[in-house]
C-alpha positions in Angstrom: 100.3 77.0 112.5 99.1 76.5 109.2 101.4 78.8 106.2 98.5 78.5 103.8 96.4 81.7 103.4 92.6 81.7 103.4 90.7 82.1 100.3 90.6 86.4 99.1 86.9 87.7 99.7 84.9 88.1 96.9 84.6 91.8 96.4 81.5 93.1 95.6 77.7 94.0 96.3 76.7 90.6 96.3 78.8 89.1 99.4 77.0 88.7 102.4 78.4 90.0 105.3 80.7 87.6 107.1 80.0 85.9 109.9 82.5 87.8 112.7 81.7 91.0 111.1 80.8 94.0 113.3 76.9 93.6 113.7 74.7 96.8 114.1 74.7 98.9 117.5 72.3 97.9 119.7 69.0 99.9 120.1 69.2 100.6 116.1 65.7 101.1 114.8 66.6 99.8 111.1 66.0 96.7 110.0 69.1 94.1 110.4 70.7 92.1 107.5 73.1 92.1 104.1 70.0 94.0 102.3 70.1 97.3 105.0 73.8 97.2 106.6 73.6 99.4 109.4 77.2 101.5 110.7 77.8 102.6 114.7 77.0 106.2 115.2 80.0 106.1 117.8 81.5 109.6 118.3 85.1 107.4 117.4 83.9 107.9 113.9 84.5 111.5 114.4 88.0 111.1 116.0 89.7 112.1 113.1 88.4 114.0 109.9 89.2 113.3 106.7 92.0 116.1 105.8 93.6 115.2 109.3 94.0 111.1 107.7 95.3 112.4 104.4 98.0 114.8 106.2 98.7 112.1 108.2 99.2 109.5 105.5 101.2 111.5 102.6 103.4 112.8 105.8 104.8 109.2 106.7 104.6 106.7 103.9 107.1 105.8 102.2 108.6 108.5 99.8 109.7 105.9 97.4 105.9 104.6 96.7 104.5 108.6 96.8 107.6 109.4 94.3 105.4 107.4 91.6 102.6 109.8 92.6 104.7 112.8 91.6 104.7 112.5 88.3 101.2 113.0 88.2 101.5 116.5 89.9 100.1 115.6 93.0 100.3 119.0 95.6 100.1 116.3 98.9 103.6 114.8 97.5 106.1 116.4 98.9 109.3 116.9 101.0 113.1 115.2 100.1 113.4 112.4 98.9 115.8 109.8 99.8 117.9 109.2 96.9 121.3 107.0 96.3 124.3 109.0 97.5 126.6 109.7 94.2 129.9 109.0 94.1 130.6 106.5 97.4 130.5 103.2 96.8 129.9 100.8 99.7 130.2 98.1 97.4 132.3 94.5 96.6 135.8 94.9 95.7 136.7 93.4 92.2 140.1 92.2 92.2 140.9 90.0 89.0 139.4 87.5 86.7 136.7 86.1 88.8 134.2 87.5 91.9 134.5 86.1 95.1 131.8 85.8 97.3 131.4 84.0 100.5 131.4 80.6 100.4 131.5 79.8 96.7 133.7 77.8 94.3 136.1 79.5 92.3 136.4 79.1 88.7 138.8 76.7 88.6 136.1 74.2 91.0 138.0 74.5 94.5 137.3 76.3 97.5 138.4 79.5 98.1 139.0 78.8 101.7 140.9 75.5 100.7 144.8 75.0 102.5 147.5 75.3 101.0 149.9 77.7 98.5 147.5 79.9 96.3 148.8 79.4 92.6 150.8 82.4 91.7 149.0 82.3 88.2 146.0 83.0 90.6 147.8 85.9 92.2 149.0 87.4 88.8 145.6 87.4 87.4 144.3 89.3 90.4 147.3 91.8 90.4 146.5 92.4 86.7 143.4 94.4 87.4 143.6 95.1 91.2 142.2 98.7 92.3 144.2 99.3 95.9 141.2 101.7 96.9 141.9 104.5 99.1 142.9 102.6 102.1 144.9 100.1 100.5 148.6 101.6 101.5 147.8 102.7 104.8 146.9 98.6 105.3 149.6 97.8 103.9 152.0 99.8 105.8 150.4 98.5 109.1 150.9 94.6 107.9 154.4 95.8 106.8 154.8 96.7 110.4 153.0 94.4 112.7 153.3 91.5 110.7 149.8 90.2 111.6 146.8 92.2 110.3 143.2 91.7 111.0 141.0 93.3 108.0 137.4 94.0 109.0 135.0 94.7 105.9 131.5 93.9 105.2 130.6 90.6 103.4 131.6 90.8 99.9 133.5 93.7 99.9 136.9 91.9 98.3 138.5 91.9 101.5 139.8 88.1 100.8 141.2 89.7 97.1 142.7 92.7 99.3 144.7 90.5 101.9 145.9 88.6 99.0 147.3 92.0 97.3 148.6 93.0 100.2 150.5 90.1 101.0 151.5 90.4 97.0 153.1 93.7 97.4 155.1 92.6 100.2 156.9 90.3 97.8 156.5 87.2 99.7 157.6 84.3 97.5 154.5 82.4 98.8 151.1 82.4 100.2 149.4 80.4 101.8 145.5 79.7 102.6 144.8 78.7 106.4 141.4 76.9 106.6 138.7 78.8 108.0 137.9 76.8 111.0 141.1 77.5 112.4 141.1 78.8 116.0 142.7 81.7 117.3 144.6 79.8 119.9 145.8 77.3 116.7 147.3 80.1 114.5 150.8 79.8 115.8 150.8 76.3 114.9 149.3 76.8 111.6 152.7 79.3 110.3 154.7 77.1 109.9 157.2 78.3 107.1 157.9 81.7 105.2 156.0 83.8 103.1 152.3 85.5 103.5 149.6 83.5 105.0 145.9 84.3 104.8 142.6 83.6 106.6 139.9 84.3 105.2 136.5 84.7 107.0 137.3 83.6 110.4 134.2 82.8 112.5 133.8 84.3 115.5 131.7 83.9 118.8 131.4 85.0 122.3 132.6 81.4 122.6 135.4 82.0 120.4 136.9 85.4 120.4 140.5 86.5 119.1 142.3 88.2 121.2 145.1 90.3 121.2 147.6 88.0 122.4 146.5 85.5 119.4 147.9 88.1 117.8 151.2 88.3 119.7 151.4 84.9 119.8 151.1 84.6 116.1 153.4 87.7 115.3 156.5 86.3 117.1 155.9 82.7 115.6 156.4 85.0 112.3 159.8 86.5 113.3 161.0 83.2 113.2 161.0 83.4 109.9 161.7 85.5 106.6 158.8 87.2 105.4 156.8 85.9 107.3 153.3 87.6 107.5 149.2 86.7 108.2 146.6 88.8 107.3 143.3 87.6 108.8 139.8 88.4 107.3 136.9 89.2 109.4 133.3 90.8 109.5 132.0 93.8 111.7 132.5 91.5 115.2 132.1 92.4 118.8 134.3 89.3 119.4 137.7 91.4 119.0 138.7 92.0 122.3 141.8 93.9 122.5 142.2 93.7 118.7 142.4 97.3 116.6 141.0 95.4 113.0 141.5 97.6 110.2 138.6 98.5 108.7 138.3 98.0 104.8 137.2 100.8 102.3 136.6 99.5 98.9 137.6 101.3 95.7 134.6 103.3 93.8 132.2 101.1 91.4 133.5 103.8 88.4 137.6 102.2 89.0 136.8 98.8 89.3 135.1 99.2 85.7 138.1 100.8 83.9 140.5 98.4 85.9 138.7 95.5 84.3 138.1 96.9 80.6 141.9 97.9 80.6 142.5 93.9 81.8 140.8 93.0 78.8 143.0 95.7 76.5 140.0 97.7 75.6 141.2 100.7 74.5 141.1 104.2 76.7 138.7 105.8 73.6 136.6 102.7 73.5 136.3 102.5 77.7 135.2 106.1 77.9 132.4 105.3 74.9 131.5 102.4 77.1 131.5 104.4 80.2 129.4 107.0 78.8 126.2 104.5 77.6 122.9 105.5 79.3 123.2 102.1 81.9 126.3 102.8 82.5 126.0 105.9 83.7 123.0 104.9 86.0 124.7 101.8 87.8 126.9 104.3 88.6 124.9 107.2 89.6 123.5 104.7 92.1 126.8 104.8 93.6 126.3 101.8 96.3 126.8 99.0 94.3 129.2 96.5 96.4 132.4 95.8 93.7 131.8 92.2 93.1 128.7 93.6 91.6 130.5 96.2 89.5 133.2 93.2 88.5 130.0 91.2 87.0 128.8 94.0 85.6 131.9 95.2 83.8 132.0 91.7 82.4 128.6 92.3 80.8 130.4 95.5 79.8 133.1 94.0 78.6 131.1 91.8 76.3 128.7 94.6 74.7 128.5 94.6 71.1 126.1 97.4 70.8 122.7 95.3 70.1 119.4 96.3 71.4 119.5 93.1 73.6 122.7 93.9 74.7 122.1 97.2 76.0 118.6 96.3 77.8 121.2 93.5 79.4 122.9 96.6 80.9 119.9 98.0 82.1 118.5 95.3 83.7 121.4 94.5 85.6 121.2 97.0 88.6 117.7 95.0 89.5 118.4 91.7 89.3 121.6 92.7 91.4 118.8 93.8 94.2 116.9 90.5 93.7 120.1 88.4 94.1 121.1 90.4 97.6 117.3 90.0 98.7 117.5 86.4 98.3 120.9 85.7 99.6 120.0 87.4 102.7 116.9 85.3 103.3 118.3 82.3 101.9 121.0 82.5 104.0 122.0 79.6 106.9 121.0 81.1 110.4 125.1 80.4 110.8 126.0 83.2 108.2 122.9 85.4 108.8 120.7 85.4 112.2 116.8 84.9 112.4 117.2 88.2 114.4 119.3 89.8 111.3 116.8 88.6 108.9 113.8 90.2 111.1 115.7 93.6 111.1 116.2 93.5 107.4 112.4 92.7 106.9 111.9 95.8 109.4 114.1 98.0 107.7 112.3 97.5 104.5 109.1 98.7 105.9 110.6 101.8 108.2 112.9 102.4 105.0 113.4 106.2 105.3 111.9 106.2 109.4 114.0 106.7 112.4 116.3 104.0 113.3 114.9 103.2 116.3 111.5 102.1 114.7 113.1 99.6 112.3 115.3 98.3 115.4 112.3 98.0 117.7 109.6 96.6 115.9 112.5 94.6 113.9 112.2 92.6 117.6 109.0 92.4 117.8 108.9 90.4 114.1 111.7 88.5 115.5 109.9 86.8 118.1 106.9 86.2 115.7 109.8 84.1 113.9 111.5 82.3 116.5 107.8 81.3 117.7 107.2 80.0 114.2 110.9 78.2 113.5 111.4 77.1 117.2 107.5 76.4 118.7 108.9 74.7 121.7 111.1 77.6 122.6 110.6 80.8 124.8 111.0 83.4 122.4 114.4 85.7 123.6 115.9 88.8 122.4 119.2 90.0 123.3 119.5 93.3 125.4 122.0 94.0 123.5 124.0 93.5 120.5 125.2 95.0 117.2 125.6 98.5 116.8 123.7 100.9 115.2 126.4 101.4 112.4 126.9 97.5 112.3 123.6 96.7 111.8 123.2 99.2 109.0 126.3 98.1 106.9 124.8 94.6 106.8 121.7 96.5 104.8 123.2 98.2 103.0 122.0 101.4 104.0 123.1 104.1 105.8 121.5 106.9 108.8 121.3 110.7 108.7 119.9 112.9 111.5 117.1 115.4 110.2 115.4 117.3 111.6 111.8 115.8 111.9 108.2 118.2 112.4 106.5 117.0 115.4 103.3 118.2 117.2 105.7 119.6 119.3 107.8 121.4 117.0 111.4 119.9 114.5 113.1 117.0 116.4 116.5 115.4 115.2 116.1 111.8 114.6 118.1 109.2 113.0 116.7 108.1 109.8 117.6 104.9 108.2 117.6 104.1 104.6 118.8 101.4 102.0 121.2 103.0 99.8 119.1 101.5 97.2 116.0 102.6 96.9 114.4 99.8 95.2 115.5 97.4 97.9 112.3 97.5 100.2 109.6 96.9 98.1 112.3 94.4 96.5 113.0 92.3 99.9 109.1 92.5 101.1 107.8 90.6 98.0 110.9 88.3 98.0 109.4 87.0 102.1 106.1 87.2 100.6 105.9 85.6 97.8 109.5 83.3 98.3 109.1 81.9 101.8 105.2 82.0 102.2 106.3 79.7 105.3 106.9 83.3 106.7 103.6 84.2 106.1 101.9 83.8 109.7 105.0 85.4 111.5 104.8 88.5 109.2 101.1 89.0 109.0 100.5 88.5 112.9 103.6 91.6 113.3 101.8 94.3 110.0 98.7 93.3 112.5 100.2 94.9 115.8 102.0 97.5 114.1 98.4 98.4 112.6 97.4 98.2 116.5 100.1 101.0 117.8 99.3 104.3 118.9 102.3 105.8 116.9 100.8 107.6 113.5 104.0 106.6 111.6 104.1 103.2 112.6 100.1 102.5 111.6 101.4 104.3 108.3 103.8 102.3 107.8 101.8 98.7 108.5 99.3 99.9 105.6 102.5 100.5 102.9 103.7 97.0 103.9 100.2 95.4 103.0 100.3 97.8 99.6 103.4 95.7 98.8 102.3 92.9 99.5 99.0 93.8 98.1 100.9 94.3 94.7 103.4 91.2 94.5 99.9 89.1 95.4 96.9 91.0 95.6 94.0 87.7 96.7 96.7 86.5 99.6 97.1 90.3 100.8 93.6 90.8 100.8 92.7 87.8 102.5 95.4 88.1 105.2 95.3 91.4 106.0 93.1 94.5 104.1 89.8 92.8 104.2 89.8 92.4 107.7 91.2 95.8 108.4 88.4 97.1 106.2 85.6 95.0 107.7 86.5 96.4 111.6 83.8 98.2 113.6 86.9 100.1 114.8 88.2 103.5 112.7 91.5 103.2 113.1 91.6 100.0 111.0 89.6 101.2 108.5 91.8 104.0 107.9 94.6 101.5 107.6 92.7 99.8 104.8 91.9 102.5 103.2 95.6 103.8 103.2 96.9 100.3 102.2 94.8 100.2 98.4 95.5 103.7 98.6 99.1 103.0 98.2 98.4 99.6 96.0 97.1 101.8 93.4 100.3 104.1 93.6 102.5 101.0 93.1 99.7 100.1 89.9 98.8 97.0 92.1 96.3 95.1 89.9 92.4 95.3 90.4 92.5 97.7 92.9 90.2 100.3 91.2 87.6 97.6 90.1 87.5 96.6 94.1 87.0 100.1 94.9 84.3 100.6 92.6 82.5 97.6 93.6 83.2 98.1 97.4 81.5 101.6 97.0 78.4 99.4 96.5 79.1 96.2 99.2 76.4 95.0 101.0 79.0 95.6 104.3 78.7 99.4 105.5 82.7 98.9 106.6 83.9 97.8 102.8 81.8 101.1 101.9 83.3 103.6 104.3 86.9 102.1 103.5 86.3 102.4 99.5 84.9 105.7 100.0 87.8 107.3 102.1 90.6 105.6 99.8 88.9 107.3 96.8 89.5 110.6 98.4 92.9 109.8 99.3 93.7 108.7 95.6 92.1 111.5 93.5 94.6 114.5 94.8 97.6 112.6 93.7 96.3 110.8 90.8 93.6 113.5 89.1 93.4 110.8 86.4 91.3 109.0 88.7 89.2 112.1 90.2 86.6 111.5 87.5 86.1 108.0 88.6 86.4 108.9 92.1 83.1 111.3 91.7 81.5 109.0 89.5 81.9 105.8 92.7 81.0 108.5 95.5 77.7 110.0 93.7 76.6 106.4 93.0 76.5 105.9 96.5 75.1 108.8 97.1 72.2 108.1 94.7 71.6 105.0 96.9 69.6 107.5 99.6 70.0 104.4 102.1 73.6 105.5 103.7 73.6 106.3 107.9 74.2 109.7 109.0 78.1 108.7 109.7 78.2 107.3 106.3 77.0 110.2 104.5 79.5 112.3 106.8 82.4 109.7 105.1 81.2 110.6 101.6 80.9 114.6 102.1 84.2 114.4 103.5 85.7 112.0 101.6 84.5 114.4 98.1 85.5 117.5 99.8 89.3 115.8 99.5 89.2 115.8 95.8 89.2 119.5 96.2 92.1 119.3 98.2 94.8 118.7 95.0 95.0 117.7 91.6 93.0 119.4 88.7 90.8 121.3 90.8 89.4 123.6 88.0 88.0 119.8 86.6 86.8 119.1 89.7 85.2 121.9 90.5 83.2 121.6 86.6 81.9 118.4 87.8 80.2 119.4 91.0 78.2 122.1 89.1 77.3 119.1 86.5 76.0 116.8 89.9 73.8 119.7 90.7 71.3 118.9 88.1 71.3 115.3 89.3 69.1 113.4 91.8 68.8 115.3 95.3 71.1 113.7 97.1 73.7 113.7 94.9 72.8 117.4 94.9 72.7 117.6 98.6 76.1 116.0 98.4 78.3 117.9 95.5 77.3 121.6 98.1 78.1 119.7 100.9 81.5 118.5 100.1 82.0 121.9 98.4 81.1 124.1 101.8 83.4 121.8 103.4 86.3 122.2 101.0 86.1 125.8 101.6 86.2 125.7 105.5 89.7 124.9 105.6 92.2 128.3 105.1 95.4 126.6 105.8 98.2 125.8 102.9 97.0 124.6 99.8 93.7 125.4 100.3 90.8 126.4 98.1 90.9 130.2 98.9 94.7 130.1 98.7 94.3 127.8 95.1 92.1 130.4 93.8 93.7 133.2 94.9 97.3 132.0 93.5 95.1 130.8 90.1 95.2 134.0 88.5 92.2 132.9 86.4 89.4 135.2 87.8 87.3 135.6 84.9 88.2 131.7 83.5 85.6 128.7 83.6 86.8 127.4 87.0 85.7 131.1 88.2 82.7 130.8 87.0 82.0 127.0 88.7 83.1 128.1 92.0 81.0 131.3 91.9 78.2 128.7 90.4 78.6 126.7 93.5 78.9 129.3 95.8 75.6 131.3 95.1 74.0 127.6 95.1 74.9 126.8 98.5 74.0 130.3 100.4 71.1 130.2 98.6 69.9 126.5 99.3 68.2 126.2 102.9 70.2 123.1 103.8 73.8 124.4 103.6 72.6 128.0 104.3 74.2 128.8 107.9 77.3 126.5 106.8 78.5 128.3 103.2 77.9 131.4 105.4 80.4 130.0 108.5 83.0 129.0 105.3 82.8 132.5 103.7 83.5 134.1 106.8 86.9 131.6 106.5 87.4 133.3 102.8 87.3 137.0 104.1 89.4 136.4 107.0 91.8 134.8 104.0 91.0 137.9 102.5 92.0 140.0 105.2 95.5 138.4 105.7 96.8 138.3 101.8 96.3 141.0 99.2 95.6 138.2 96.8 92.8 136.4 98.2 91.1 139.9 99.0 91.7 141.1 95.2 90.3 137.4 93.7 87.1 138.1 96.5 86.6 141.0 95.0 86.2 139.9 91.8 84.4 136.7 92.4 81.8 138.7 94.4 79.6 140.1 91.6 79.3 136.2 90.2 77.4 135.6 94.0 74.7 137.7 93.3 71.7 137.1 90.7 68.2 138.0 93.4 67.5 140.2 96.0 67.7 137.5 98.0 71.6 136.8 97.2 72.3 140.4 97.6 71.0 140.6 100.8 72.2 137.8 102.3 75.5 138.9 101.5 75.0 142.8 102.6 74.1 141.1 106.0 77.3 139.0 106.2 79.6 142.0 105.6 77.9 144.8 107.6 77.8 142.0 110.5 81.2 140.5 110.2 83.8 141.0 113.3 87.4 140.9 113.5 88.9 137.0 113.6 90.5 138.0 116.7 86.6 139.3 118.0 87.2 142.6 118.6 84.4 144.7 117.5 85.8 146.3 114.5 84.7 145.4 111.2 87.3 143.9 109.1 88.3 146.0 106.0 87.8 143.5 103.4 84.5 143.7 104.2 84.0 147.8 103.8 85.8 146.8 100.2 83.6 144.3 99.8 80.2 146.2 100.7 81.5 148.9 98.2 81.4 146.6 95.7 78.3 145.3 96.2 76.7 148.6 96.8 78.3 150.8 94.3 76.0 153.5 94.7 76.0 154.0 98.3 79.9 154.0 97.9 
């Protein structure tokens, strides 16, 4: 399968459409080709209206790519957001002069796991700034005790350092490093003298388990002699059977700073003045930070000299600490980290936030896309079973919480999964795109089913994964995966497209509004629809790009060659920018496209009437009646637009049907009634207007249809009829 991407579509009016494109519906009187592109009239396009797509997308993408939308007041951005937990650190364990990490020299140039007595000069120097972390003396009690002590922590959570203090505080008079590949059924013959023994990292398999009665065996070679103790290092493992391991907690990211600044005698005024600089304060408001991080960041710390460049050192630490874990675990041998690991982690960066069971799932399903990739000869397989939940999680770095979630069937408790830092998703997705672009066929074929599933969450979720992708390389990601979406005679993909630049523009992807723009006018009628719908989607949570949004859509408009489900796309899709944002502007610049050509016309009271059918939160009644601003410019637009769409034949017998919605609004809140009855007298300039509206009133029924008139509208009808009143 070839890794290299086709070449990115040229996007614009002048591409022809390409040859697999969706070709017009049979029986279609128009004339055929690039210069008329005709759309299917199918009822699908109809399946789902705009405001339905827009709930559906703000309600499940991700909250760390709609958090950049907040700042721009958007009312469709909403709902918790998954911060860092403060003050638990999951993080490395610093203990002494140098970090250790799986699998890498120390500073003196040996290995780590290398036999023999560890120097005591080593052992001093880690003692010297060791934090025991709040598990340390229970461990230590239990090794006191049993002799033999298994010590389960995630990778790079100073669990070698810790067995090494423990056996320290025991006051052996040596200690000595068993190699790694040891077996369990060898460790007897490995003690073979006094003093502490460690093994660090021990690799096990379903081949190779250790057993309880290793550890017997190896406890009562240890009698034999004085002090003689083994503490043995291991991952989360399934391969324990028998074995109670103890699990690990590492010391907080804040201790393992002042351990090390006190190492270096930096005095207790001086560390607090340190601790208290802007960086500082946010590495450790993150609060998940593994310690060997915190030990390379205190040396940075310990090393500040107060310079600009200094300082933006500091800052830019917490980041590159993300990159470094998101390329360690891809990087990693399939030995140290699985393909099936790696497929999980890919998941979990694009259900960041989602329930569990999504990442885990669909984490599978991208895990046979990779094994058929690596292993082409092989029958894809995936183990029933495996890690657990909490296992699987810890390797993340991230953590669950059950919520309650709103479903069409009411709240639901799920487990949600998140990293613990935030910026890890969008991090690890750009690091498989962009850094193994050999993963490229596996990853696009999976965003392409997930597109494909019925779940609304899921589909969601496929379109934010093509946004980041779309931003780390926009030609690739538009080549692979949007322009195909977009170019579907299907809706459903074409939503998907439309979500995924969308969410590109949210994460400031470059181009994406000059491909929007130019779309608006493609020779395709697909490109069109998809530009169109992602310009409504963008304008309520960016209103810095309403203006341009309206500008795009009436340009089509003035086109007059768009196909009845094309023009229903763009009266939707400008009723949306009513839907959030600066609506007062908004509302200016459909009375300005009334004095324009007559389809733009046609279209400014056409996307108005259908703004105001809607009465549900955050409407337009419920903006204007919650405005305040009854006698202010936006008052006077929306009473401008009003009296301009009862009065024009067209939209007649619909401003009327959305009116009725506004008095029923006015009937059920003492504010919408009291704004109606102040915007009424701005709806009446003829005979005709009057009228019209005495009809409406004198006619209208209860919303529930029983035959009594509301009494908004007696209010209303004195209003308009003073005298008679």
């Amino acid at each position: 399968m070839s890794t290299t991407a086709p070449p990115p579509p040229v996007p614009g009016p002048q591409r022809a459409a390409a040859p697999d494109a969706p070709q017009p519906p049979p029986g279609d009187s128009r004339p055929a080709g690039p210069a008329q592109p005709t759309e299917p009239g199918e009822p699908e396009e109809r399946s789902q209206e705009a405001r339905a797509a827009q709930r559906e997308l703000f309600a499940h993408a991700p909250e760390f790519i709609l958090g950049s939308a907040a700042s721009f007041g958007g009312s469709l951005v909403g709902g918790a957001q998954h911060g860092v937990s403060g003050g638990q650190v999951a993080g490395d364990v610093f203990l002494g002069g140098k970090t250790e990490i799986h699998h890498h020299t120390s500073a003196a140039g040996g290995s780590v796991h290398s036999a023999g007595e560890i120097p005591r000069a080593e052992l001093d120097r880690l003692s010297g700034d060791f934090v025991e972390g709040p598990s340390f003396a229970a461990a230590l009690e239990r090794l006191r005790t049993e002799r033999v002590l298994v010590l389960s922590g995630q990778h790079a959570t100073g669990r070698r350092t810790a067995a090494l203090m423990l056996l320290d505080r025991l006051g052996v008079p040596t200690v000595r490093a068993l190699q790694p590949e040891t077996g369990p059924s060898a460790l007897p013959a490995q003690l073979t003298g006094s003093g502490g023994h460690v093994l660090c990292d021990m690799p096990l398999s379903r081949n190779r388990p250790l057993r309880d009665a290793h550890l017997y065996a190896a406890a009562d070679r240890l009698k034999q002699f004085d002090d003689g103790y083994l503490v043995i290092t291991v991952e989360a493992s399934p391969y324990l059977p028998g074995v109670t391991p103890f699990c690990w907690e590492p010391p907080p990211a804040e201790e393992v700073l002042r351990a090390f600044l006190a190492a270096r005698k930096t005095g207790g005024a001086e560390t607090e003045r340190l601790l208290t600089l802007d960086p500082v304060r946010e590495f450790l408001a993150h609060g998940h930070h593994r310690c060997a991080e915190a030990a390379e960041f205190a040396g940075r710390l310990a090393e500040y000299d107060g310079t600009a460049a200094a300082l933006a050192g500091l800052a830019g630490f917490s980041l590159s600490a993300v990159e470094k874990q998101c390329r360690d675990w891809l990087s990693a041998p399939d030995s140290e980290l699985g393909l099936r690991d790696k497929a999980f982690l890919i998941s979990l960066s694009v259900f960041d936030g989602a329930p569990y069971v999504l990442a885990a799932e669909l984490g599978d399903r991208l895990f046979v896309n990779l094994q058929r990739l690596q292993h082409p000869e092989q029958e894809p397989a995936i183990p029933v079973f495996g890690p657990s939940a909490a296992d699987r999680l810890a390797l993340a770095r991230a953590e669950g919480v059950t919520r309650n979630e709103s479903t069409d069937w009411g709240p639901v408790p799920q487990y949600l999964a998140h990293f613990r830092e935030p910026r890890t998703a969008h991090t690890l997705l750009t690091e498989v795109w962009t850094g193994h672009p050999s993963a490229r066929p596996a990853l696009v074929d999976w965003l392409k089913q997930l597109a494909r599933d019925g779940r609304p969450m899921v589909r969601t979720r496929a379109a934010a994964a093509a946004a980041m992708l779309a931003a780390a390389d926009l030609p690739s990601a538009m080549a692979a995966l949007v322009d195909g979406w977009a170019l579907s005679r299907s809706f459903g993909p074409r939503v998907t497209a439309a979500n995924a630049l969308t969410l590109a523009q949210l994460l400031e992807a470059p181009a994406i509004l000059r491909l929007l723009t130019q779309w608006c006018g493609d020779a395709h009628w697909a490109r069109r629809w998809t530009a169109i719908r992602a310009f409504a989607l963008l304008a309520p949570v960016r209103p810095d790009l309403a203006a341009p949004a309206l500008q795009a859509l009436a340009a089509r408009a003035r086109a007059e060659d768009s196909s009845p489900a094309e023009s229903r796309n763009l009266t939707e899709s400008t009723a949306l920018l009513l839907s959030g944002g600066n609506r007062g502007e908004m509302l200016a610049e459909l009375v300005r496209l009334l004095q324009d050509t007559a389809p733009v016309r046609g279209l400014a009271l056409a996307a108005f009437v259908r703004a105001c059918e809607s009465d549900e939160e955050g409407s337009l009644v419920d903006w204007y009646a919650e405005s305040g601003s009854y006698d202010a410019g936006p008052a006077r637009d929306l009473a401008m637009l009003w009296r301009t769409a009862l009065g024009d034949r067209a939209h007649t017998k619909a401003a009327l049907d959305a009116l009725r919605t506004w008095l029923y609004a006015g009937e059920r809140r003492p504010d919408a009634g009291q704004a109606l009855t102040l915007l009424l007298p701005g709806l009446v300039t003829t005979a005709a207007d009057h009228g019209r509206l005495d009809h409406l009133l004198r006619t209208l029924r209860s919303a529930d249809g029983s035959p009594e008139r509301p009494r908004i509208a007696d209010r209303l009808l004195s209003v308009l009829n003073p005298r008679s009143a």
